[in-house]
C-alpha positions in Angstrom: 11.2 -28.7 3.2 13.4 -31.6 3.8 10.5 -33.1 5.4 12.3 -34.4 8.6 10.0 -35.7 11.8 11.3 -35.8 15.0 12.5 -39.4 15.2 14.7 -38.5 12.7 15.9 -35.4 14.7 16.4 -37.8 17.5 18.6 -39.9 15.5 20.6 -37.7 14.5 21.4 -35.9 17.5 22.2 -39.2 18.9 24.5 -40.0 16.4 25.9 -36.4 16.9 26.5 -36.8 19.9 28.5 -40.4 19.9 30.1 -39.2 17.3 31.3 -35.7 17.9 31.2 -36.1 21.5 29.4 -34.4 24.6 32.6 -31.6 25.0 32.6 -30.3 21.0 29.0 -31.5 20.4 27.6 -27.0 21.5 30.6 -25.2 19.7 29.1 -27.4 16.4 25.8 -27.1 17.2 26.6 -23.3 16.9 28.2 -23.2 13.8 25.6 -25.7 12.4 22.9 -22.9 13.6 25.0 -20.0 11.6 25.3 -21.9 8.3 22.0 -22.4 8.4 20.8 -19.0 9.3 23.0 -17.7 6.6 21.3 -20.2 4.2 17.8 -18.4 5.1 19.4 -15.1 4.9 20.0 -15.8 1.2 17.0 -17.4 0.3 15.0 -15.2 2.1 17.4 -12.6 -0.3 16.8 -14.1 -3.2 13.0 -14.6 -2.6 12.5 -10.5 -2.1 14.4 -10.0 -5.8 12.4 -12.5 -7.1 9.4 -10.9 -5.9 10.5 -7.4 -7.0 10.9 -8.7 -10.5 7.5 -9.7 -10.6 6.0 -6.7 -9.1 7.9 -4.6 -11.6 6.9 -6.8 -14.4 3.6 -6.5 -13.5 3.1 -2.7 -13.3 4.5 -2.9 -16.7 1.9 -5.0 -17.8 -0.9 -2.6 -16.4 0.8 0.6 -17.8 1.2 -1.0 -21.4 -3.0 -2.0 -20.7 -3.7 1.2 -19.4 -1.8 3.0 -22.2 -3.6 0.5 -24.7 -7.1 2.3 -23.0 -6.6 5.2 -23.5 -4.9 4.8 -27.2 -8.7 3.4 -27.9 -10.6 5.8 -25.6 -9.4 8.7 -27.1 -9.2 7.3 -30.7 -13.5 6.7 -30.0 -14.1 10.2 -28.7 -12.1 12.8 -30.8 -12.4 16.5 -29.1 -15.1 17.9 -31.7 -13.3 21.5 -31.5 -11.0 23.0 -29.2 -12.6 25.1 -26.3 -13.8 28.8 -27.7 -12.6 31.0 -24.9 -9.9 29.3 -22.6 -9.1 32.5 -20.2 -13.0 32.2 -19.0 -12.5 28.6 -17.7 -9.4 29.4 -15.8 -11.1 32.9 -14.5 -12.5 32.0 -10.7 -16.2 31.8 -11.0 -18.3 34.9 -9.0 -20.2 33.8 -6.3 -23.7 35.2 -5.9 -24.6 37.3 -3.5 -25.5 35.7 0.4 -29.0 35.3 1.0 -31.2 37.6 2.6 -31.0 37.2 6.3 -34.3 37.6 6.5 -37.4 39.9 7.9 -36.2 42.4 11.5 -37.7 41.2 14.8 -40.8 42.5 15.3 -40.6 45.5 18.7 -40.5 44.0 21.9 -39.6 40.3 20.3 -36.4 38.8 20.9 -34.6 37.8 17.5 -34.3 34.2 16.8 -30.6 32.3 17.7 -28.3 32.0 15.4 -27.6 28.6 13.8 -25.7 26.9 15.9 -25.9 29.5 18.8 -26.9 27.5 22.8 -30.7 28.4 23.3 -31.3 30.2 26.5 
C-alpha cells in the first residue's frame, strides 16, 4: 500500500529508537500497533458496506431484467382460454390398480423370492 521495503523499516526503527528511546520505544510501539489496527478495522468496515451496496444494487439489476422477461414472455404467449374444469386438476389423480403378482407355484415347487429377499 504505502509500498515500504524493509530497509525502510530498518530506518525507521532506528530512528525510533534514538529518538524515542530504548525505555518508551514498547509502550509506543503498542499504541502505534492500536492505531493502526483501528485504521483496518474501519477500512475493513467500510469495504463490507461498500460491498453490500453493490450486492444490493445488483440484485436489483437482475430483478428489474427478470421482471423485464417475463413482461415479454408472457406478452408472446397469451393463455388461449382459461382452464375448463379447475376442481379436476386439484383432485389427486387414481392410481391403477397393482399388477398381477403373477401365476401360483406349481405343487411341490418352491415359490420364487421376493425381490429383494436373501436367496437360500
Amino acid at each position: 500500500m504505502f509500498d515500504i521495503g524493509y530497509t525502510e523499516l530498518l530506518v525507521i526503527a532506528i530512528v525510533a529508537l534514538v529518538v524515542i528511546g530504548p525505555k518508551d520505544l514498547p509502550r509506543v510501539m503498542r499504541t502505534v500497533g492500536q492505531w493502526v489496527g483501528r485504521a483496518r478495522g474501519m477500512a475493513r468496515h467500510f469495504r463490507s458496506g461498500i460491498d453490500t451496496m453493490m450486492r444490493e444494487a445488483e440484485l436489483e439489476e437482475m430483478e428489474k431484467k427478470w421482471r423485464e422477461e417475463n413482461a415479454r414472455i408472457l406478452a408472446e404467449h397469451p393463455f388461449a382460454e382459461p382452464l375448463a374444469d379447475p376442481e379436476a386438476l386439484a383432485a389427486p389423480a387414481e392410481l391403477p390398480p397393482p399388477d398381477d403378482p403373477g401365476p401360483e407355484p406349481e405343487e411341490g415347487k418352491p415359490a420364487p423370492p421376493a425381490a429383494g429377499a436373501p436367496l437360500p
